[in-house]
Backbone and ligand atoms as CSV (ligand in chain L), in Angstrom:
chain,resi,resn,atom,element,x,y,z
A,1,UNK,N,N,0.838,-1.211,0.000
A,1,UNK,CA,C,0.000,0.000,0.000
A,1,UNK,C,C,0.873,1.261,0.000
A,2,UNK,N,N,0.475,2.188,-1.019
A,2,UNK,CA,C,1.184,3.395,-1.207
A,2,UNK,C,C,1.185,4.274,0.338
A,3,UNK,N,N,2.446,5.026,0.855
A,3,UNK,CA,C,2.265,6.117,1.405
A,3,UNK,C,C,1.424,7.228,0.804
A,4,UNK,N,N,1.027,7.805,1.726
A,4,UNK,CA,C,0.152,9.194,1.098
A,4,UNK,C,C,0.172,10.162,2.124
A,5,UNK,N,N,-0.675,11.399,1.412
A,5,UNK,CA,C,-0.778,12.571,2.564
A,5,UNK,C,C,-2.213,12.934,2.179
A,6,UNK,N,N,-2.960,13.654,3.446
A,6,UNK,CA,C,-4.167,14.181,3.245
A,6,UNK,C,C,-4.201,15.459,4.276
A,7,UNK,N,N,-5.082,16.164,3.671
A,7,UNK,CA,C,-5.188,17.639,4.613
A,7,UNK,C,C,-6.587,17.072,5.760
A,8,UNK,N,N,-6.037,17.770,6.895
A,8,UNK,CA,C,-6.594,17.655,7.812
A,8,UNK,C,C,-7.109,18.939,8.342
A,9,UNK,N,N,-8.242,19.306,8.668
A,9,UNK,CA,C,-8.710,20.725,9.595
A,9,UNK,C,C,-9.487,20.514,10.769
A,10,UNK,N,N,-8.668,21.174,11.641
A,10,UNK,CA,C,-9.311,20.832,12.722
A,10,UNK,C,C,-10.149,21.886,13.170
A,11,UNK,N,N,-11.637,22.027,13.310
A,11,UNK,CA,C,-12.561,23.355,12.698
A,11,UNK,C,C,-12.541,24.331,14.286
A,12,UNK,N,N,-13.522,25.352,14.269
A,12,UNK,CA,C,-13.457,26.165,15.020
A,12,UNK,C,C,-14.566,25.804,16.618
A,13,UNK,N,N,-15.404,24.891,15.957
A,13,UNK,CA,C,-16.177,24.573,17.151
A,13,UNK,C,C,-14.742,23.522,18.250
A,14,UNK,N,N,-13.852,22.906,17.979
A,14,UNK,CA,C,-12.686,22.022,18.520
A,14,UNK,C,C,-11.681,23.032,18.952
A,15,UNK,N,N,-10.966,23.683,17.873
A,15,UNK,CA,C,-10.204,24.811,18.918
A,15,UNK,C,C,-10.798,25.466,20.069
A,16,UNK,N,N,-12.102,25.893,19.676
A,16,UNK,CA,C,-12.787,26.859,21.013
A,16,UNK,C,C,-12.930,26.126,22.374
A,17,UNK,N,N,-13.114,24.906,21.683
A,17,UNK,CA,C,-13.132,23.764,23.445
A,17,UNK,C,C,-11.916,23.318,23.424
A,18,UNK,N,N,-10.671,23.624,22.884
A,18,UNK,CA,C,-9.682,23.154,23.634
A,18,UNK,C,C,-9.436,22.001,22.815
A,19,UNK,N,N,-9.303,21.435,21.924
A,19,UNK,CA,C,-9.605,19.987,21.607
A,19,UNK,C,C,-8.290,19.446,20.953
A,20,UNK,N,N,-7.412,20.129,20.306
A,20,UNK,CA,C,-6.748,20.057,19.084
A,20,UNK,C,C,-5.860,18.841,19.924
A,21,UNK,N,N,-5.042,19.015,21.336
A,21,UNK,CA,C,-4.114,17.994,21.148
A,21,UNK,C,C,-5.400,16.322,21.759
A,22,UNK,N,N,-6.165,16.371,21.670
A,22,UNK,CA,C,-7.042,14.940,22.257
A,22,UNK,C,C,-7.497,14.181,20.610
A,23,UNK,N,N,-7.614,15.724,19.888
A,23,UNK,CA,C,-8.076,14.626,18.307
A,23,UNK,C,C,-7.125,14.063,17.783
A,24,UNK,N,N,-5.512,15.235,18.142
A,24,UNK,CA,C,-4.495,14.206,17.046
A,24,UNK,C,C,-4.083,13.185,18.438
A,25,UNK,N,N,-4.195,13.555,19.495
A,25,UNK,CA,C,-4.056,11.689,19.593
A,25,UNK,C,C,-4.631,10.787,19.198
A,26,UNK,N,N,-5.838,10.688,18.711
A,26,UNK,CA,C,-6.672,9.978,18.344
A,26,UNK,C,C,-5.825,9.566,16.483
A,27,UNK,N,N,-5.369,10.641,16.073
A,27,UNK,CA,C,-5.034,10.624,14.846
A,27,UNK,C,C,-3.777,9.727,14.867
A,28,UNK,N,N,-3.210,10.239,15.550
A,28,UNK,CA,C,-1.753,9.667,15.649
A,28,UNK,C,C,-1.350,8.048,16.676
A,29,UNK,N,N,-2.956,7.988,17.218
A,29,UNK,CA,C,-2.737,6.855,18.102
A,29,UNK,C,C,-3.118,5.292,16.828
A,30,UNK,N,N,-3.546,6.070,15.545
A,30,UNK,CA,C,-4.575,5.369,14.369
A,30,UNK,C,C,-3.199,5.273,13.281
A,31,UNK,N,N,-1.876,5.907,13.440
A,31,UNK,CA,C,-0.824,5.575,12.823
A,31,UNK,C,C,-0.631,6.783,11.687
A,32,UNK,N,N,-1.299,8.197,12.016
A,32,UNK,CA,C,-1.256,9.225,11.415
A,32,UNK,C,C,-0.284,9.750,11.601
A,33,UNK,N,N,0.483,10.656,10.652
A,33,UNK,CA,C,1.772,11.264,10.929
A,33,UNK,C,C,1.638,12.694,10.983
A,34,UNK,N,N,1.726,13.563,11.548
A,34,UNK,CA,C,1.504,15.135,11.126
A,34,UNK,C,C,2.593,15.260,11.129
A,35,UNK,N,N,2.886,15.510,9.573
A,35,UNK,CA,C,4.256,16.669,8.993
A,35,UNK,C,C,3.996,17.832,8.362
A,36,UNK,N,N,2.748,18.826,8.699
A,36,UNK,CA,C,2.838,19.727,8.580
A,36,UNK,C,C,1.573,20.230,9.296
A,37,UNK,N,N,1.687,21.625,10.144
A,37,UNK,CA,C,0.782,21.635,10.921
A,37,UNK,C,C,1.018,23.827,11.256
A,38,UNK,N,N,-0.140,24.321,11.295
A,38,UNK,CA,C,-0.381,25.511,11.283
A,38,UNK,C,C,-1.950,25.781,12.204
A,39,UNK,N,N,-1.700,27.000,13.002
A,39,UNK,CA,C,-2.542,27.252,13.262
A,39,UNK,C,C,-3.617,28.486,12.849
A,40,UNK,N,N,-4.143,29.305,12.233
A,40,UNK,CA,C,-4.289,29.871,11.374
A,40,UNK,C,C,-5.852,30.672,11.161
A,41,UNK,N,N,-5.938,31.900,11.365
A,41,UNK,CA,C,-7.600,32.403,11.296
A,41,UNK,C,C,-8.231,32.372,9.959
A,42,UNK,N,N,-8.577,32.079,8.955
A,42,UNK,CA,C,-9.218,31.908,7.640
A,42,UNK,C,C,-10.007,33.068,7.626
A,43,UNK,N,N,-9.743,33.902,6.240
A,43,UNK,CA,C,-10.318,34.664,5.719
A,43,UNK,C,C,-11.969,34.004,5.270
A,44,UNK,N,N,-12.475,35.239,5.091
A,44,UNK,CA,C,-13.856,34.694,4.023
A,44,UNK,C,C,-13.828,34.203,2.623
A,45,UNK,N,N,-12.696,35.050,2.161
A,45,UNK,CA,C,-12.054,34.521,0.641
A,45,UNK,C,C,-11.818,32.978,0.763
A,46,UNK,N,N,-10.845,32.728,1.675
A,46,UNK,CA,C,-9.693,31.467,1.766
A,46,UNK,C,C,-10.991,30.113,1.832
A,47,UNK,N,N,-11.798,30.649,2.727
A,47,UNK,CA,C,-12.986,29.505,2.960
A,47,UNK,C,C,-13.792,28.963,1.988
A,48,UNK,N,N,-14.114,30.285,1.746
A,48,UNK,CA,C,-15.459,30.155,0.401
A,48,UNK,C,C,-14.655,29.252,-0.675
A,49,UNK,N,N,-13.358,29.697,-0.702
A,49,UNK,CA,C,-12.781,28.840,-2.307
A,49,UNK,C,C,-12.424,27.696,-1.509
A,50,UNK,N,N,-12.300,27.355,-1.223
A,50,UNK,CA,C,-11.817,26.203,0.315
A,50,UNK,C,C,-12.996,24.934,-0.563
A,51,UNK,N,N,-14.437,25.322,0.092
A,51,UNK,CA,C,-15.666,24.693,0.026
A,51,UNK,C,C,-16.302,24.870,-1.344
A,52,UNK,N,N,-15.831,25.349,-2.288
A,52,UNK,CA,C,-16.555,26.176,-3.664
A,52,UNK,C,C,-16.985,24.821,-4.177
A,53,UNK,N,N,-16.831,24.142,-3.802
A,53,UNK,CA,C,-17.173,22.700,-4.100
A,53,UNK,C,C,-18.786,22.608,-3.772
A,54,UNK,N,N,-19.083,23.286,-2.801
A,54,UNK,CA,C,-20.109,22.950,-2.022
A,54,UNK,C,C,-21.092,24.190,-2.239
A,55,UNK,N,N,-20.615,25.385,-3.516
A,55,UNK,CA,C,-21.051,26.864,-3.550
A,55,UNK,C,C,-22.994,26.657,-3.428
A,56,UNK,N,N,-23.482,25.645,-4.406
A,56,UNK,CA,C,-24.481,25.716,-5.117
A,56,UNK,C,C,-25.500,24.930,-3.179
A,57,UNK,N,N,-24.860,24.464,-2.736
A,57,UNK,CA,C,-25.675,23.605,-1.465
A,57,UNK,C,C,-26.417,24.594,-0.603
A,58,UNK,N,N,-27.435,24.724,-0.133
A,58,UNK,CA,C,-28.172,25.224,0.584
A,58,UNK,C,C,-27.357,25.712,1.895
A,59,UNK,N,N,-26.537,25.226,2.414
A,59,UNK,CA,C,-25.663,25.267,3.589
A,59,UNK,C,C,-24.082,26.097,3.577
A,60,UNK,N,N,-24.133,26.140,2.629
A,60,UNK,CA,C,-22.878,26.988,1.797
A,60,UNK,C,C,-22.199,28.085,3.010
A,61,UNK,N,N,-23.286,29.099,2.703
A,61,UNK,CA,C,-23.085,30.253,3.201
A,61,UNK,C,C,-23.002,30.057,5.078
A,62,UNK,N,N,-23.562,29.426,5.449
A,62,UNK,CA,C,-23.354,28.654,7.070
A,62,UNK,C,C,-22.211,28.511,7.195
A,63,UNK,N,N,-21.874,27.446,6.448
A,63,UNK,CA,C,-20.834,27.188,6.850
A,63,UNK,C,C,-19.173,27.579,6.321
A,64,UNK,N,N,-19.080,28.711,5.744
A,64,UNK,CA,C,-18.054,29.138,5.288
A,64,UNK,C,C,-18.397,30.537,6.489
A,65,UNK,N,N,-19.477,31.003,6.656
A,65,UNK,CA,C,-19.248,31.570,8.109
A,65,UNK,C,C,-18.691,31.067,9.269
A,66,UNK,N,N,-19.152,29.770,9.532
A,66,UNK,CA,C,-18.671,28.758,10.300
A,66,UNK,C,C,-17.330,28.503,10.821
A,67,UNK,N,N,-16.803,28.312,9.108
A,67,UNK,CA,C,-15.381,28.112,9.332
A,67,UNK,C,C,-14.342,29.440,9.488
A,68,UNK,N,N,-14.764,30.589,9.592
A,68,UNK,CA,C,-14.112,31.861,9.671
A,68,UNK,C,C,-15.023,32.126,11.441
A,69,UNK,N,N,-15.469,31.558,12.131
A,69,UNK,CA,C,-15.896,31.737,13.230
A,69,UNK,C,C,-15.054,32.078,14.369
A,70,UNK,N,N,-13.709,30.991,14.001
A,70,UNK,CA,C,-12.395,30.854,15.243
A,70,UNK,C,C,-10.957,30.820,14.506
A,71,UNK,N,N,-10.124,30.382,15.148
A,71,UNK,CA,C,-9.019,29.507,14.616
A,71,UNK,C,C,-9.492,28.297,14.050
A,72,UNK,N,N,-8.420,27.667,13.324
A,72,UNK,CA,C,-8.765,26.371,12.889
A,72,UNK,C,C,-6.735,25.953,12.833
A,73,UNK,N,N,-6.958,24.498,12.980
A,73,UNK,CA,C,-5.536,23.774,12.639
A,73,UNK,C,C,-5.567,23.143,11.817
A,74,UNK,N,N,-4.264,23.714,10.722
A,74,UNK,CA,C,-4.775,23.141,9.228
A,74,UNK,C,C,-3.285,22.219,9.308
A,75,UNK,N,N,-3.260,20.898,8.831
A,75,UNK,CA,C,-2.064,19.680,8.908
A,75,UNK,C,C,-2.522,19.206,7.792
A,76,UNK,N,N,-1.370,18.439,7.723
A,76,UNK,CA,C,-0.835,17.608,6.675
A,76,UNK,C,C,-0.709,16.226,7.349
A,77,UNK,N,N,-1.399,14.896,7.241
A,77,UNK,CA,C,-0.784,13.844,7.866
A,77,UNK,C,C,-0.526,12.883,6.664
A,78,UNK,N,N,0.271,11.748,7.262
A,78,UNK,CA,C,0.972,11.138,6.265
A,78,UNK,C,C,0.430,9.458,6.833
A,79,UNK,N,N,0.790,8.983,5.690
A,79,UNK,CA,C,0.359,7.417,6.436
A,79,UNK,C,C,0.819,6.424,5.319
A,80,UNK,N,N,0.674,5.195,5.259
A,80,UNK,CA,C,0.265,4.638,4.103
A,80,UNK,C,C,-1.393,4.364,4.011
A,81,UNK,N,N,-2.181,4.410,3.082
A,81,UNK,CA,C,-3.469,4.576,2.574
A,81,UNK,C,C,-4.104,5.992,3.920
A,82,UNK,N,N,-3.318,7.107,3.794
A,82,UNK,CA,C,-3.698,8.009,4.547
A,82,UNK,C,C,-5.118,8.496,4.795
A,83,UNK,N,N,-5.474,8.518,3.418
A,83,UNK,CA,C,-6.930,9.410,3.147
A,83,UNK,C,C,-7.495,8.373,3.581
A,84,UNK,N,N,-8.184,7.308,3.618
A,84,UNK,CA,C,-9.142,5.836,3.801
A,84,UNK,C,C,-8.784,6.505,5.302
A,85,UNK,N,N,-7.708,5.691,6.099
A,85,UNK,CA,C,-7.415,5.739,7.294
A,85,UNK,C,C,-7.832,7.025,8.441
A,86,UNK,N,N,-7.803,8.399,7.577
A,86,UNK,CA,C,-8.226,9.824,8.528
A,86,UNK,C,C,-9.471,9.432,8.316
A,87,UNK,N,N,-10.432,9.220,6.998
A,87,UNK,CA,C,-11.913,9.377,7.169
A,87,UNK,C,C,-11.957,8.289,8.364
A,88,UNK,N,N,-11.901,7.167,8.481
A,88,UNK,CA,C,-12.219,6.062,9.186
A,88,UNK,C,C,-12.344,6.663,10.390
A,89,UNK,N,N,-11.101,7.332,10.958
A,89,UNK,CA,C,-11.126,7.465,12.214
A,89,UNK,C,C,-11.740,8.940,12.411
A,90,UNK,N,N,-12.158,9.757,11.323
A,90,UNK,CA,C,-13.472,10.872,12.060
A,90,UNK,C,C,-14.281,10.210,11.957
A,91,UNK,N,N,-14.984,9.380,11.316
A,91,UNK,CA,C,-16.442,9.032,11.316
A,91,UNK,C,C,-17.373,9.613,10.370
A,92,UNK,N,N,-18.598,8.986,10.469
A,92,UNK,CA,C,-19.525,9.957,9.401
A,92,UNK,C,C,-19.643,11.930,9.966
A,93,UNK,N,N,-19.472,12.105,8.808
A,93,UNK,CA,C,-19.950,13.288,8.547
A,93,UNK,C,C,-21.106,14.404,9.571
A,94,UNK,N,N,-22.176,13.699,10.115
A,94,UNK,CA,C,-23.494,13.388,10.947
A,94,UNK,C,C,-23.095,13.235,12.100
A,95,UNK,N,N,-22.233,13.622,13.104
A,95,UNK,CA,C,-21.810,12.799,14.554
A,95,UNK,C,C,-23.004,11.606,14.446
A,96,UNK,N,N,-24.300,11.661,14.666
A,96,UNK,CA,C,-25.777,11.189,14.727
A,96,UNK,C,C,-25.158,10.118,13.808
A,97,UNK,N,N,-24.619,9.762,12.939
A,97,UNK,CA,C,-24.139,8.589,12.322
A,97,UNK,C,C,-22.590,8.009,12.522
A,98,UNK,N,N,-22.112,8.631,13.182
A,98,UNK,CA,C,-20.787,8.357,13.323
A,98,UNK,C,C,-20.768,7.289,14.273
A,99,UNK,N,N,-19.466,6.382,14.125
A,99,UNK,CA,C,-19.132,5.081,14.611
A,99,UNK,C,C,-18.355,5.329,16.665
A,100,UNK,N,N,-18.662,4.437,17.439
A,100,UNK,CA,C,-18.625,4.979,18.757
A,100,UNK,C,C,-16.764,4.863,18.180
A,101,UNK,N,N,-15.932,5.935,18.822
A,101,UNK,CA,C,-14.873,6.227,19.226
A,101,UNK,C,C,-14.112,6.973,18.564
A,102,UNK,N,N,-15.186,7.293,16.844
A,102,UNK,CA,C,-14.300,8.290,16.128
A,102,UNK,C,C,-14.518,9.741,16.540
A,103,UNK,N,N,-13.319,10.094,15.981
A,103,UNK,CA,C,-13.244,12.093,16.315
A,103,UNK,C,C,-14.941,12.513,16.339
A,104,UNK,N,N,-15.347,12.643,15.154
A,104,UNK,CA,C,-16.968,13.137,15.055
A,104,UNK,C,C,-18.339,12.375,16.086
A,105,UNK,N,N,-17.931,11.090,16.556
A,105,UNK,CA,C,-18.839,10.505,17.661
A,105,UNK,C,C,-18.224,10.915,18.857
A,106,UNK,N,N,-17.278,11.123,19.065
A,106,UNK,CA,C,-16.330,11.776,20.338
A,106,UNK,C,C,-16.583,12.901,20.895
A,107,UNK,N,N,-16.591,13.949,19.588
A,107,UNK,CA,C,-16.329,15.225,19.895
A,107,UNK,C,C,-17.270,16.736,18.909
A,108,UNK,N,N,-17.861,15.980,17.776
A,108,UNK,CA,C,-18.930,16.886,17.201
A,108,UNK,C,C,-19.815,17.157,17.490
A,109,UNK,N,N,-20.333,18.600,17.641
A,109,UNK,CA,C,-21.502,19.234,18.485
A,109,UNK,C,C,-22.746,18.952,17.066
A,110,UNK,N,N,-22.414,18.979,15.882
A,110,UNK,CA,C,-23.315,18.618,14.887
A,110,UNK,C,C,-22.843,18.343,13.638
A,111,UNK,N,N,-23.927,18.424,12.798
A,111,UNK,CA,C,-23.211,18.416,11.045
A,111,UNK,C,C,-22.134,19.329,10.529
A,112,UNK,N,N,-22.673,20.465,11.216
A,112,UNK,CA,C,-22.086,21.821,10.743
A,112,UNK,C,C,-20.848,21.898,11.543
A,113,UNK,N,N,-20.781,21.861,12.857
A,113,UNK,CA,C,-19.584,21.993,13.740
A,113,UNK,C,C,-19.558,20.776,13.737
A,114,UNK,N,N,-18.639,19.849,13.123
A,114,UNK,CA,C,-18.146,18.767,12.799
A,114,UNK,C,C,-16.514,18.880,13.691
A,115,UNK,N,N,-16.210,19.567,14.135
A,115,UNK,CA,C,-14.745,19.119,15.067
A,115,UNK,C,C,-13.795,19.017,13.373
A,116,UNK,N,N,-14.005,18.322,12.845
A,116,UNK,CA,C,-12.976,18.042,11.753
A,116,UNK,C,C,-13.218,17.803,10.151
A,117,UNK,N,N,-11.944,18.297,9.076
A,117,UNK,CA,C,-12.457,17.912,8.086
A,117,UNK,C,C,-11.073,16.711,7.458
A,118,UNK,N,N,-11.423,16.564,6.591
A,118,UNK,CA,C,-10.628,15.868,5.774
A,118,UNK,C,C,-10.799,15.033,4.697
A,119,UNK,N,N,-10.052,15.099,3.841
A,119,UNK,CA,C,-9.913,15.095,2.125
A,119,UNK,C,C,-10.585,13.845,1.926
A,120,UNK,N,N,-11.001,13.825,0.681
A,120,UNK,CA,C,-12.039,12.418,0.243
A,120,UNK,C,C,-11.290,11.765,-0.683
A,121,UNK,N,N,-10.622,11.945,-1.114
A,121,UNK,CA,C,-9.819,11.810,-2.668
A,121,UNK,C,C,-8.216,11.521,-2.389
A,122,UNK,N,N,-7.678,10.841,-2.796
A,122,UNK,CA,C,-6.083,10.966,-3.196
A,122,UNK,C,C,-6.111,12.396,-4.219
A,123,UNK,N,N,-6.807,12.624,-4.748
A,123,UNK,CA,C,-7.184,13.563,-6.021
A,123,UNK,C,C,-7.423,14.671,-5.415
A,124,UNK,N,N,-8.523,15.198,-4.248
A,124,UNK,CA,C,-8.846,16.259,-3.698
A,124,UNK,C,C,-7.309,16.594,-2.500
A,125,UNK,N,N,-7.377,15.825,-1.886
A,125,UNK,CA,C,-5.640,15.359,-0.872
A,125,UNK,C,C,-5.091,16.330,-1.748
A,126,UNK,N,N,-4.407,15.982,-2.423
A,126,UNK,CA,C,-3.353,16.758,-3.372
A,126,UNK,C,C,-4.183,18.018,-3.612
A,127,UNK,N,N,-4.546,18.482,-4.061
A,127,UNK,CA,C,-5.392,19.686,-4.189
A,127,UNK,C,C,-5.312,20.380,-2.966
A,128,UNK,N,N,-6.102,19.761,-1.859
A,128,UNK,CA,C,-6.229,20.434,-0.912
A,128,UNK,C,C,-5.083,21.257,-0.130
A,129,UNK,N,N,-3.847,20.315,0.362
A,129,UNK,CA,C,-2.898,20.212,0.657
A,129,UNK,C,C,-1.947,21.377,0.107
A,130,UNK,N,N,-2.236,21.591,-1.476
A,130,UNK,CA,C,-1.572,22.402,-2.298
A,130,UNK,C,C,-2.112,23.948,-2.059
A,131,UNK,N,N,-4.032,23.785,-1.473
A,131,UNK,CA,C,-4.155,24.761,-1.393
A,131,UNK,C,C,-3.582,25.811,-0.452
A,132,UNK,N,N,-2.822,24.854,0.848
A,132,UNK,CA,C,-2.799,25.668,2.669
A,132,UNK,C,C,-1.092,25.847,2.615
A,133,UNK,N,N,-0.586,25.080,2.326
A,133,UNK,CA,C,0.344,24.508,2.092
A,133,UNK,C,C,2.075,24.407,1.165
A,134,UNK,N,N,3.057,25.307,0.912
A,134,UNK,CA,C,4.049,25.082,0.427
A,134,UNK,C,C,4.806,23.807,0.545
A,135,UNK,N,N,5.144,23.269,-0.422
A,135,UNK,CA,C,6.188,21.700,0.015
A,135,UNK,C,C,7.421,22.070,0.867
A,136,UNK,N,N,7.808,23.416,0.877
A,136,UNK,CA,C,8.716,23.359,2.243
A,136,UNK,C,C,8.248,23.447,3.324
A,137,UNK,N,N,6.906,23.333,3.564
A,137,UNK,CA,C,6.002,23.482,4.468
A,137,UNK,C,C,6.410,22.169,5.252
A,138,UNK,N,N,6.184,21.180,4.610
A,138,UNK,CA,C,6.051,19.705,4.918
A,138,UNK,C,C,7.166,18.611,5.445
A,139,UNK,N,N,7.512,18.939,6.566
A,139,UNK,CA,C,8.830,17.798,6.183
A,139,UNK,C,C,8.550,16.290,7.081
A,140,UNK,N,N,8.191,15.406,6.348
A,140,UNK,CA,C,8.095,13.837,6.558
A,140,UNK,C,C,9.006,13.662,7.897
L,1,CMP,P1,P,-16.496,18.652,5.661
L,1,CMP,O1,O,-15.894,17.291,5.667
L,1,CMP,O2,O,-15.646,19.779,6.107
L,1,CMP,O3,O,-17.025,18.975,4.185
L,1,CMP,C1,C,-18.093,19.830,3.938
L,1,CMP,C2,C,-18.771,20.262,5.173
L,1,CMP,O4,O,-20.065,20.782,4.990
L,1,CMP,C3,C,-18.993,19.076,6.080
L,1,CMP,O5,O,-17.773,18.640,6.601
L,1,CMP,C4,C,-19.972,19.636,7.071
L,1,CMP,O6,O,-19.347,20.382,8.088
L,1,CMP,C5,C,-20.767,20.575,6.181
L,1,CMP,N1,N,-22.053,19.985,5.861
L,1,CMP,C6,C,-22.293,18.913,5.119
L,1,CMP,N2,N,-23.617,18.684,5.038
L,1,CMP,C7,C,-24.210,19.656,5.752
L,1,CMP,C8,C,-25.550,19.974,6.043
L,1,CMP,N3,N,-26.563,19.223,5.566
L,1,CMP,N4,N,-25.775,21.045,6.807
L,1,CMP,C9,C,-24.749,21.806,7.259
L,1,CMP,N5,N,-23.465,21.544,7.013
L,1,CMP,C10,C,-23.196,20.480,6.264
C-alpha cells in the first residue's frame, strides 16, 4: 500500500473547546503522521474557495461563516493509505451517524460543527494540501 498525505482541519467549534491535542491523539494513536501543521484564522475569501465545491448547497453560506468563526488547525498527515485511514477514524460526517470512538462521535456538536475535516480523494488530498500549504512546508 502506497504512502500518502491528506489535509486535515481541525474546525473552530474544537479549537474553542480546547480539543486540538485529544483529536491528534486519536489521529496519531490510528498511525497518522503530522508533517505539517499551522494554526491559522481563515479569511472569508480562503474559505469560500476552500468549500466552492459545495457553492451551489443550501448550507454553503453557514458554513463558510462557520469556518471563519475561530481559529482552525490546518495539517498535513501522512500514512500509508492516509486518506481511507483519517476518514475512518473521524467518522460519518453526521456525529448522529458516526461510529462509537471516532473524532466526530467523540467530539462533534453537529453536522455543521463537525470538530474536523478531511480530504475524500487521493485527487482532492493533493489539491487540498496544495491549497494551505508550500512543500517546504512539509517535512516527513
Ligand atoms: P467537511 O468534511 O468539512 O465537508 C463539507 C462540510 O459541509 C462538512 O464537513 C460539514 O461540516 C458541512 N455539511 C455537510 N452537510 C451539511 C448539512 N446538511 N448542513 C450543514 N453543514 C453540512
Amino acid at each position: 500500500m502506497a504512502v500518502e498525505r491528506t489535509l486535515s482541519i481541525i474546525k473552530p467549534d474544537a479549537t474553542r473547546r480546547n480539543l486540538t491535542g485529544k483529536i491528534n491523539a486519536v489521529f496519531e494513536d490510528a498511525g497518522l503522521r503530522i508533517v505539517a501543521q499551522k494554526r491559522v484564522q481563515l479569511t472569508e475569501a480562503q474559505a469560500g474557495a476552500f468549500y466552492a465545491v459545495h457553492k451551489e448547497r443550501p448550507f454553503y453560506g453557514e458554513l463558510v461563516s462557520f469556518m471563519i468563526s475561530g481559529p482552525v488547525v490546518l495539517q498535513v498527515l501522512e500514512a500509508e493509505n492516509a486518506v481511507a485511514k483519517h476518514r475512518d477514524v473521524m467518522g460519518a460526517t453526521n456525529p448522529k451517524d458516526a461510529a462509537p470512538g471516532t473524532v466526530r462521535a467523540e467530539f462533534a456538536e453537529s453536522i455543521e460543527a463537525n470538530s474536523v475535516h478531511g480530504s475524500d480523494s487521493l485527487e482532492n488530498a493533493v489539491n487540498e494540501i496544495r491549497f494551505f500549504f508550500a512543500e517546504t512546508e512539509i517535512v516527513g
